[in-house]
Residue, then its C-alpha position, 0 to 999 in steps of 0.5 A: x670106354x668100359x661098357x658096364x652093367x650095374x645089377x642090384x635090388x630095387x630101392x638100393x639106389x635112387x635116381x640121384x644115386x644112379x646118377x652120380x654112379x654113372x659120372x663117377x664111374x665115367x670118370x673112374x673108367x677113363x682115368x684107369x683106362x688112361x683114355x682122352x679126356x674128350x666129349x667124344x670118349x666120355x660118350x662111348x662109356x656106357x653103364x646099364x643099371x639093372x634094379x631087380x626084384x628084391x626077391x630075385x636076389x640070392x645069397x647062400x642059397x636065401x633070398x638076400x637081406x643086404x643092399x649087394x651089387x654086382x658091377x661087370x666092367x668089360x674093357x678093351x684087352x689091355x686097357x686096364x693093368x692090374x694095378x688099374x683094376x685094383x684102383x678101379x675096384x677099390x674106388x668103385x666099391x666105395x662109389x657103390x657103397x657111399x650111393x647106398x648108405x653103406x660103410x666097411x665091408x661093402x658086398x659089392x662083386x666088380x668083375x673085368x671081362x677083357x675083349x679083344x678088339x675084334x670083339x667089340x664093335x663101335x659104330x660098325x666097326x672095331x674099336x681100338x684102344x688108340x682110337x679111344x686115347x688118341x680120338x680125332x679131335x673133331x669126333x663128335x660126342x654119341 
């Protein structure tokens, strides 16, 4: 159920991009996440794409000329290993470069914020990582 936020200048991905990042990303988080393949789930993973100025992004202390992103995956404690997280930011670093037209070294930031359920609230109350891999089945989709 990772909730993202996906920050990148305007213009480096068009509608149709945005939408496939959000479904590939949906994926690829639930997969790493090892959650239930469920309406459900796949409802309660959320990415917010933010597009900023062009001249609001900085690199080096210069105004940016690449198309970099910045993609902050925050995930229940525990949801994601190591060997998760580094499935989930070579995967996703190629879905971000393929959505902008860029090959080889793709200047993409993925950083893991891990909460603790206690920190994250769904539906008023606390979230739990067996809730999200052993959802009622009749749990309707957000």
């Amino acid at each position: 159920m990772p909730i993202m936020f996906l920050s990148a200048a305007e213009g480096t991905f068009d509608q149709a991009a945005k939408d496939a990042i959000a479904q590939q990303l949906t994926d690829l988080g639930a997969e790493c996440e090892r959650l239930a393949r469920t309406d459900f789930v796949r409802s309660t993973t959320f990415l917010h794409v933010c597009d900023l100025p062009a001249g609001d992004i900085y690199h080096g202390g210069k105004r940016a000329t690449a198309k970099i992103a910045t993609l902050l995956v925050n995930v229940l404690e525990g949801g994601f290993d190591a060997t998760a997280k580094e499935l989930f930011m070579e995967r996703a670093t190629k879905i971000l470069g393929d959505a902008s037209g860029q090959t080889g070294r793709v200047p993409a930031y993925i950083i893991f914020r891990d909460v603790s359920n206690i920190s994250l609230a769904l539906f008023g109350g606390t979230a739990t990582l067996k809730d999200l891999r052993e959802p009622d089945p009749n749990a309707k989709p957000i």
